[in-house]
C-alpha positions as CSV (number, residue, x, y, z in Angstrom):
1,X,11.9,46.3,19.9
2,X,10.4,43.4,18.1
3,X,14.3,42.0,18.0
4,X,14.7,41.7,21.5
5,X,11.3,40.7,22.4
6,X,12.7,37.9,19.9
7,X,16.2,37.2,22.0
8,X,14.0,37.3,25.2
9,X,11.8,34.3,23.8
10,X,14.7,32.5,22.6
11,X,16.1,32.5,25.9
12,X,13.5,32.2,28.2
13,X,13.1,28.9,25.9
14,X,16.9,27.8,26.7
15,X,16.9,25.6,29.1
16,X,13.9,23.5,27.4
17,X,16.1,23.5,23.8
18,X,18.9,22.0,25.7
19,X,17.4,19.5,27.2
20,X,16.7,18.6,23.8
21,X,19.8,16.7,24.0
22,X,19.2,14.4,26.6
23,X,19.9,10.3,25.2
24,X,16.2,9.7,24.9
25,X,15.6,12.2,22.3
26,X,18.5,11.9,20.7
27,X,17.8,8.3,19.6
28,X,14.6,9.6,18.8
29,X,15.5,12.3,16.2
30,X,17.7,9.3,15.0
31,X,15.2,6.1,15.5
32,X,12.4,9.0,13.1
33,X,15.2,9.6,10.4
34,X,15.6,5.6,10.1
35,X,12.5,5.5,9.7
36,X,12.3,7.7,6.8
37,X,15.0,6.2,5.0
38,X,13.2,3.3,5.0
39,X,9.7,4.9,3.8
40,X,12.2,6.7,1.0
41,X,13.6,2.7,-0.3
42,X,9.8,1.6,-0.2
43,X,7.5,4.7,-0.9
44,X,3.9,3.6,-1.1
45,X,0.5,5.1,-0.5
46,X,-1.2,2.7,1.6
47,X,-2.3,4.2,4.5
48,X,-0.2,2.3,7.3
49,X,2.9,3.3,5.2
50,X,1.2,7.0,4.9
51,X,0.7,6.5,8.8
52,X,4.6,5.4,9.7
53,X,5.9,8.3,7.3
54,X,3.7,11.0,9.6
55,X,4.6,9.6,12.6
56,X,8.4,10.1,11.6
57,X,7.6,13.4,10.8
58,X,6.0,14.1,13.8
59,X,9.0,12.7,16.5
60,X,11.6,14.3,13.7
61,X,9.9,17.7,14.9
62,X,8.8,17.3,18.7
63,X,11.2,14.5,19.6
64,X,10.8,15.6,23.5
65,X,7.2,14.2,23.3
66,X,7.7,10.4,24.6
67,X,4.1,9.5,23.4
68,X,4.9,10.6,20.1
69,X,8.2,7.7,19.7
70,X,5.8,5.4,21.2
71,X,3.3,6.0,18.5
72,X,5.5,5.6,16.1
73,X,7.0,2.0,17.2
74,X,3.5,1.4,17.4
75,X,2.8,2.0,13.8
76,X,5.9,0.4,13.1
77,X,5.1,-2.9,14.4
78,X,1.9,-2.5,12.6
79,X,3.2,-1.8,9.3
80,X,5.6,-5.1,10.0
81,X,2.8,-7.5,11.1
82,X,0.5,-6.3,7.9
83,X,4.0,-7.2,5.6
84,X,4.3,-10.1,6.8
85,X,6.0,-12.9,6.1
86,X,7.6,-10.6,3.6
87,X,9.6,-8.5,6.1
88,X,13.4,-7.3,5.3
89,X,16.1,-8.7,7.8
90,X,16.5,-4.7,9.0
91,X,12.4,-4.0,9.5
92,X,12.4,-7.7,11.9
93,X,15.2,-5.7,14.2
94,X,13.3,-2.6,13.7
95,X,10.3,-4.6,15.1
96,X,11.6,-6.5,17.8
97,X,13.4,-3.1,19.2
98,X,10.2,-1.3,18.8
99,X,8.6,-4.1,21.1
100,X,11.6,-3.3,23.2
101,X,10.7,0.4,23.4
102,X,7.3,-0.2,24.9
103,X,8.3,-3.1,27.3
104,X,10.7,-1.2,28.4
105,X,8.2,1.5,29.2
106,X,5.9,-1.3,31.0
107,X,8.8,-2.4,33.1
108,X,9.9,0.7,34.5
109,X,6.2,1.7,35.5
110,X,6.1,-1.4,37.3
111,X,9.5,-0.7,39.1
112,X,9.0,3.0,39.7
113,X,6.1,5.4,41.0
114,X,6.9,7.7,38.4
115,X,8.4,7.0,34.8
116,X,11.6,9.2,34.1
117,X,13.2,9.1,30.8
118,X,16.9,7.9,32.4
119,X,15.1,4.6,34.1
120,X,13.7,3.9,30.7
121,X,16.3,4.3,29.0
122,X,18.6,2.5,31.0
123,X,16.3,-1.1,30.4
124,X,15.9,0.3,26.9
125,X,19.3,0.1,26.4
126,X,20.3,-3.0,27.9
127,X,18.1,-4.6,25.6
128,X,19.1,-2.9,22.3
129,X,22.5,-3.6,22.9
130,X,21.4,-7.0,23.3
131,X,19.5,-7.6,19.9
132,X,22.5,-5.7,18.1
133,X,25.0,-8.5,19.1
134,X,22.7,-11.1,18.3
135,X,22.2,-9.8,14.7
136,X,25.9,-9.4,14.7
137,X,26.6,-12.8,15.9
138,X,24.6,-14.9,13.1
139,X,25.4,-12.2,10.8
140,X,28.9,-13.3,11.0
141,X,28.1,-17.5,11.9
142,X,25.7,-17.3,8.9
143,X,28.6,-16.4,5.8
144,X,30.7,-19.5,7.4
145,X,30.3,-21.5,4.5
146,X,32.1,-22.5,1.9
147,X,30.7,-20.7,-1.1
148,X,31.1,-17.5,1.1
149,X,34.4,-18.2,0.9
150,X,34.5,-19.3,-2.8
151,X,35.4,-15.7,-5.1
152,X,32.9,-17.4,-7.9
153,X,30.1,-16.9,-5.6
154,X,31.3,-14.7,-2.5
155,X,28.0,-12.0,-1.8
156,X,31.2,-10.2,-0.2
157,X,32.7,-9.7,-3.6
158,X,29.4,-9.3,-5.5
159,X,28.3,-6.1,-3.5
160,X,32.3,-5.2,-3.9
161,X,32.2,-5.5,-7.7
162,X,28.9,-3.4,-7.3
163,X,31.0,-0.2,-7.9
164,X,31.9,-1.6,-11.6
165,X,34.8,0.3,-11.6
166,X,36.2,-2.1,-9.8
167,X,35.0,-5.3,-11.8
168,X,38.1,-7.4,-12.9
169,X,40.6,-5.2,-11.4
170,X,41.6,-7.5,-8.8
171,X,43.2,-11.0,-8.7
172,X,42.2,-14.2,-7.1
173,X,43.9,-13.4,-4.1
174,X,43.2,-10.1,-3.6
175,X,39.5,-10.9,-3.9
176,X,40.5,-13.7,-0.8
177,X,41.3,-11.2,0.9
178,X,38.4,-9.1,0.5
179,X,36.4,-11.8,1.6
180,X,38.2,-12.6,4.5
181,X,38.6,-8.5,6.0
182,X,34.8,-8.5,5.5
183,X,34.5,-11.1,7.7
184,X,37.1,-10.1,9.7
185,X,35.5,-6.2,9.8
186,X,31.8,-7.8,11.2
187,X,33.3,-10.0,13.5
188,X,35.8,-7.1,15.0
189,X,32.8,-4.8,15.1
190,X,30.5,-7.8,17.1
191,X,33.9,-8.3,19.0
192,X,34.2,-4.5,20.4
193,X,30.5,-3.9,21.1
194,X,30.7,-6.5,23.6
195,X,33.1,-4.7,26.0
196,X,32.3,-1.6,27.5
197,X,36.0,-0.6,26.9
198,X,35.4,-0.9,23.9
199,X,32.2,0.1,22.8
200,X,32.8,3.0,21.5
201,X,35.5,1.6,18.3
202,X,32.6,-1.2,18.0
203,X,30.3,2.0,17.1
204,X,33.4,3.8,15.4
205,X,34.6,0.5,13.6
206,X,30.5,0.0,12.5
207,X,29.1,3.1,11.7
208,X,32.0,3.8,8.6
209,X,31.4,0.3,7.6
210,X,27.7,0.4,6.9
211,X,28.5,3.8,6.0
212,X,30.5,2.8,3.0
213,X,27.9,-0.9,2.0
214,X,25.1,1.9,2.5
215,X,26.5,4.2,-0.7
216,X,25.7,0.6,-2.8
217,X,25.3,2.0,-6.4
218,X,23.1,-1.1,-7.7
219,X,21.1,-1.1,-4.2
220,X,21.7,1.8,-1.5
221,X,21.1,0.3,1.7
222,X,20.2,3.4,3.8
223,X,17.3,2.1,5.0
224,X,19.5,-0.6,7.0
225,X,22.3,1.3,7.8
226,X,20.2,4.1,9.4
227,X,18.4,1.5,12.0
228,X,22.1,0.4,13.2
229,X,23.2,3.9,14.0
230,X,20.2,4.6,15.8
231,X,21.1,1.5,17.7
232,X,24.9,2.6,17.8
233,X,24.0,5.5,20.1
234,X,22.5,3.2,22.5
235,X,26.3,1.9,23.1
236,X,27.6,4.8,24.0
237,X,27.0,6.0,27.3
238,X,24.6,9.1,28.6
239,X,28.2,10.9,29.9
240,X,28.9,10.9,26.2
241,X,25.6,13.4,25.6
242,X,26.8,16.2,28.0
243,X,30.0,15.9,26.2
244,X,27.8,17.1,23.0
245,X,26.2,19.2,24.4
246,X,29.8,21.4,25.2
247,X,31.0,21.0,22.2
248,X,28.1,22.1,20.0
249,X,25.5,23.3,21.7
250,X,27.6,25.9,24.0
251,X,30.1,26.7,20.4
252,X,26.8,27.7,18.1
253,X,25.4,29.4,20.9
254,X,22.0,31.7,19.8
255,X,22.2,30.4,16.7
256,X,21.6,27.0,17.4
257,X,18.7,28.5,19.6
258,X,17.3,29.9,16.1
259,X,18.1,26.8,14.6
260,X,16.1,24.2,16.9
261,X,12.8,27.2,17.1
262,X,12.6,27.4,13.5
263,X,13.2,23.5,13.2
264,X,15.9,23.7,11.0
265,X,17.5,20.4,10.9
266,X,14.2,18.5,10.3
267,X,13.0,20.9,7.1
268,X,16.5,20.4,5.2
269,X,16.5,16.6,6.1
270,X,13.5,16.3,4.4
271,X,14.3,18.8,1.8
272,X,17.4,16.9,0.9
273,X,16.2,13.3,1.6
274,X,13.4,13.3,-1.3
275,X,15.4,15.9,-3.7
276,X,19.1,14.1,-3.5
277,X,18.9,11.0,-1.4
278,X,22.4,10.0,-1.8
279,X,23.5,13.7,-0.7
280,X,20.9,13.0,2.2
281,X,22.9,10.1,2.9
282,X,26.0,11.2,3.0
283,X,25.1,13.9,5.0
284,X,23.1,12.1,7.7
285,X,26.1,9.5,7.9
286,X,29.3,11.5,8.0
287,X,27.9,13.8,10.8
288,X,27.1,10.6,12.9
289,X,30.4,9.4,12.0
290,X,32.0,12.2,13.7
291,X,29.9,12.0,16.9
292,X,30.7,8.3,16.6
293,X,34.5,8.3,16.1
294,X,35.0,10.9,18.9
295,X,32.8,9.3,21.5
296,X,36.4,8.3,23.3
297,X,34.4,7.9,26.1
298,X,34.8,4.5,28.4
299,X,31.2,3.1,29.6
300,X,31.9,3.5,33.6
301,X,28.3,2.5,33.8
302,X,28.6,-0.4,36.6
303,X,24.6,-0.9,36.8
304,X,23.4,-4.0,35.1
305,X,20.1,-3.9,34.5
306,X,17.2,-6.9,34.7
307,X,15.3,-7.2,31.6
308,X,12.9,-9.8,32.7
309,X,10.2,-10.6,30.3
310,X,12.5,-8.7,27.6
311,X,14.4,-11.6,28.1
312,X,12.3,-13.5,26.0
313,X,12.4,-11.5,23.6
314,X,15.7,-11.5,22.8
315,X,15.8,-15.5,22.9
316,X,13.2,-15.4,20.3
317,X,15.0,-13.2,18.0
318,X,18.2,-15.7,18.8
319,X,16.0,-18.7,17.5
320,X,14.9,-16.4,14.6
321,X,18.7,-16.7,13.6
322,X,18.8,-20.5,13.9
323,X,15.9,-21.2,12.0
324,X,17.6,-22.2,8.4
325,X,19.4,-25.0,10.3
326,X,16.4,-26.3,12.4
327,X,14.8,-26.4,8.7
328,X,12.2,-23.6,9.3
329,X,12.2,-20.4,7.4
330,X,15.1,-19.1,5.4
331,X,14.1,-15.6,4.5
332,X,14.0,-12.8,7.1
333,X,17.0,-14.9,9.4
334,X,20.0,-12.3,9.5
335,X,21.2,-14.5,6.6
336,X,21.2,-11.8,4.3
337,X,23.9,-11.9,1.9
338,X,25.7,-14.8,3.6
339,X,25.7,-17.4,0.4
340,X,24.2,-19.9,3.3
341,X,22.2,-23.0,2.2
342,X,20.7,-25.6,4.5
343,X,17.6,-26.9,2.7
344,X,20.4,-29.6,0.8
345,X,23.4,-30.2,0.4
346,X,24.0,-27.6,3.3
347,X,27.3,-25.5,3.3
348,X,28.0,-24.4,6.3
349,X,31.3,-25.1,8.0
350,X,30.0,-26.4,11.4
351,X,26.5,-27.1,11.0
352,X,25.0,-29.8,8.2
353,X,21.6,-31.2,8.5
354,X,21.9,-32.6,12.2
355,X,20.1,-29.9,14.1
356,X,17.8,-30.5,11.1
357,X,13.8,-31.1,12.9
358,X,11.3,-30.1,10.9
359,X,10.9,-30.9,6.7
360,X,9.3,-28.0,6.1
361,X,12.5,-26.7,3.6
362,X,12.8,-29.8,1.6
363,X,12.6,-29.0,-1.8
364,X,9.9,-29.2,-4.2
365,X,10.4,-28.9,-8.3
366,X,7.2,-28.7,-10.0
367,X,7.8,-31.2,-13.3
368,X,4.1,-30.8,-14.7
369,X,0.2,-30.1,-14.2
370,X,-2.9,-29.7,-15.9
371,X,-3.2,-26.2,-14.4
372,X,-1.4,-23.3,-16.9
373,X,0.0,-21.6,-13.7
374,X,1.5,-24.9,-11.8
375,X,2.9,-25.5,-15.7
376,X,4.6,-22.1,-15.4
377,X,6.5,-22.7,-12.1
378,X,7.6,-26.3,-14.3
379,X,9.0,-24.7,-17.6
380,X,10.8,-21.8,-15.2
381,X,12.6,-25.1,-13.0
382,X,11.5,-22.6,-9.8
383,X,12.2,-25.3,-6.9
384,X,10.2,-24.6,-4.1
385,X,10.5,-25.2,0.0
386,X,7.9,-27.9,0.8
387,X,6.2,-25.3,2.8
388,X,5.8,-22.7,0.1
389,X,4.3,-26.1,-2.0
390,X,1.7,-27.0,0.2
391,X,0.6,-23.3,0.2
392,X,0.7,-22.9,-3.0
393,X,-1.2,-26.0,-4.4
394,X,-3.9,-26.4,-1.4
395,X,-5.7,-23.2,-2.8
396,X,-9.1,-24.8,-3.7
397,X,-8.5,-24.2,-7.6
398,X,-6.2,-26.5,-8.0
399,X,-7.4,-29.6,-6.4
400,X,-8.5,-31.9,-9.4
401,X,-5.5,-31.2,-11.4
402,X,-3.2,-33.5,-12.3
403,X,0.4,-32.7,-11.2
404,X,3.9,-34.2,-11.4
405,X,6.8,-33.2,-9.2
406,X,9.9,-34.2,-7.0
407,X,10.3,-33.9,-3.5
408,X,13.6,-34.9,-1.8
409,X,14.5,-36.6,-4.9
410,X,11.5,-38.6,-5.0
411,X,9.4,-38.5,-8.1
412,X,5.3,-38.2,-7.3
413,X,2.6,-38.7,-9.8
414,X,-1.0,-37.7,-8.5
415,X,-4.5,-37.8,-11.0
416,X,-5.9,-35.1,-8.6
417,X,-3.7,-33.2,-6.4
418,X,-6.8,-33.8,-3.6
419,X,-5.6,-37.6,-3.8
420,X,-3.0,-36.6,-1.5
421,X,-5.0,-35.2,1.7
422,X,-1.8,-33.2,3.1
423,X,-1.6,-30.8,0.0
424,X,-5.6,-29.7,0.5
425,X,-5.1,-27.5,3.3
426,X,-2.4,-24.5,3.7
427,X,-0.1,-24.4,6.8
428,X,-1.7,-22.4,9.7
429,X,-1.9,-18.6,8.8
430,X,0.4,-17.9,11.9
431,X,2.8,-20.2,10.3
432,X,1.9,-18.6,7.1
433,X,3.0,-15.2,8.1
434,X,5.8,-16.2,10.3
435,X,7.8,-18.4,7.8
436,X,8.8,-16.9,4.4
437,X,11.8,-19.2,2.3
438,X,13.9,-18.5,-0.5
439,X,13.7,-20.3,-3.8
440,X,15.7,-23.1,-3.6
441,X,19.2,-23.3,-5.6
442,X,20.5,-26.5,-6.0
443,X,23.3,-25.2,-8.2
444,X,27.0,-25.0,-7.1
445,X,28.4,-22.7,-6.0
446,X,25.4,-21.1,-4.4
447,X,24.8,-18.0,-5.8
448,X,24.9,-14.6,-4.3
449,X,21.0,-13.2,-3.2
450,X,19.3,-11.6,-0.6
């Protein structure tokens, strides 16, 4: 009795559990486990970080609740603007796709009487798709430089040589050619997700790649790889989601019905993810892999949606990417991992210092001071951007030091550092949160960092 009085339940409850896998909430069981791979790679107990890890939670287990994803990108932004201007290059996409989300939202209401989850996500997507092939773009422009290309310095070979089982195994021109199929591999993948005949090896093509860089023994980078294969499943088009739902759904039959009422898939994630990340990895990738490599399906999709003030958005997050060479900020550009160097003696192929407008990246080299913590950043040689200077010796403390340093190559004396009335204020704290630069290296090759 009590066993079908069970069944009954289960499939009175069946047409609600397959809607389950409409696009929408799909991206939103994968846009919650992104976000805990990235509260996994920085666990803290601050309370917005506490905040973002319940949210995922909470869309991981009732991902048909729209208010709850929109919470969440909430938080998220949230959790970005307090980190600032120390943000990772994969929590600024996270963050400007989050503000995608919820404009998205606000253009459809004003479009339509009522807000319906394929309207949405039809703008949502457009947009997405867009900020992926931007990152993808200056990911790829970025590492066309000559010490990206130099095997002494390559970042390509230094995440390579990362699995040191395979440190000094290789000659000089295999290790070329490594360098040049990564290049190759990120440009193909930009290359495919452009056409809609082709989407779907773009998402293939990707998804193994950051698959693979994601397993990093000295860094794993699920946290990153996780936010592009949420955004992967915004390439592929909603026909492709019926197609999953025959093929899974309809083949597990009642016991997928157990599976999704007893939330299953959300407990083991969980389980696994903070017990055995790497299995949790693994996992989480391979099955997306499979969705992804089968998704042989051709976007016949002929609507072209207006983004309007979205539009913006994405031209921002274009100029984010050309900051190093207008001589603004050089952390948090998509030039992770690129070798890139613009603040002198720039080495990029196409681009030297004449797109150059603002000084705010010249560099700095504290020789000596009065002050024991200015004297520390002279006996470490740390050369600083002329921005992070300013900051750092405006701070009240420090104005009747003495100090001694070069800037551009020009040596500068000063009895008090307030002598000099542009180092006694700090930039303006928007600038201050926006702008975040790498220690300078003046050393060739440039070296391999983040």
């Amino acid at each position: 009795m009590l066993s079908s009085g069970f069944l009954a339940t289960l499939s009175a409850m069946q047409e609600e559990d397959r809607e389950q896998l409409n696009p929408f909430t799909i991206f939103s069981y994968l846009w919650a486990s992104a976000t805990l791979f990235h509260f996994y790679s920085y666990q803290s107990a601050t309370s917005l970080k506490v905040a973002l890890f319940l949210s995922a939670i909470a869309v991981l287990f009732w991902p048909k609740r729209r208010i709850l994803l929109v919470l969440l990108a909430c938080v998220q932004l949230a959790d970005f603007g307090y980190d600032l201007p120390r943000g990772s290059n994969h929590w600024w996409i996270t963050a400007f796709i989050n503000l995608g989300l919820i404009g998205s939202y606000f253009i459809t209401k004003a479009r339509y009487v009522v807000v319906v989850d394929r309207d949405w996500l039809s703008i949502f997507r457009t947009y997405t798709q867009k900020i992926i092939l931007i990152t993808y773009f200056w990911v790829v422009f970025h590492k066309l430089n000559y010490d990206f290309f130099n095997p002494k310095a390559s970042c390509a070979l230094e995440l390579f040589y990362s699995w040191r089982y395979l440190d000094g195994l290789f000659s000089t021109h295999v290790e070329y050619l490594i360098i040049l199929l990564t290049i190759f591999i990120e440009l193909a993948i930009f290359g495919l997700l452009m056409l809609k005949s082709t989407r779907y090896l773009g998402v293939a093509l990707g998804s193994v790649f950051h698959f693979v860089i994601a397993l990093n023994p000295y860094q794993p980078y699920y946290n990153f790889s996780s936010m592009l294969f949420a955004a992967y499943f915004l390439f592929l088009p909603n026909d492709y989601t019926q197609s999953i739902q025959n093929r899974i759904v309809d083949k597990l039959g009642s016991f997928y019905e157990i599976a999704v009422q007893l939330k299953l898939l959300p407990i083991t994630f969980l389980i696994v993810l903070f017990s055995q990340d790497r299995i949790a990895w693994v996992l989480y990738g391979l099955a997306l892999i499979m969705v992804f490599v089968f998704a042989k399906i051709e976007d016949t999709d002929k609507k072209h949606e207006k983004l309007g003030f979205l539009s913006c958005l994405c031209f921002v997050f274009f100029v984010n990417g050309l900051c190093p060479y207008l001589g603004l900020k050089t952390e948090s550009s998509l030039a992770m991992y690129s070798n890139l160097r613009t603040e002198t003696k720039p080495n990029h192929f196409l681009i030297k210092d004449h797109l150059k407008l603002f000084s705010l990246q010249e560099p700095v080299e504290i020789l000596a001071s009065s002050d024991p913590e200015l004297e520390r950043y002279a006996n470490s040689k740390i050369i600083l951007s002329y921005f992070e200077f300013v900051n750092l010796v405006a701070k009240p403390e420090y104005r009747d030091k003495d100090i001694q340093y070069r800037h551009n190559g020009k040596l500068v004396s000063l009895e008090h550092i307030s002598d000099n009335s542009l180092l006694t204020k700090p930039y303006a704290y928007i600038l201050r949160k926006l702008f975040w630069f790498r220690r300078i290296d003046l050393v060739d090759p440039v070296q391999c960092s983040h």
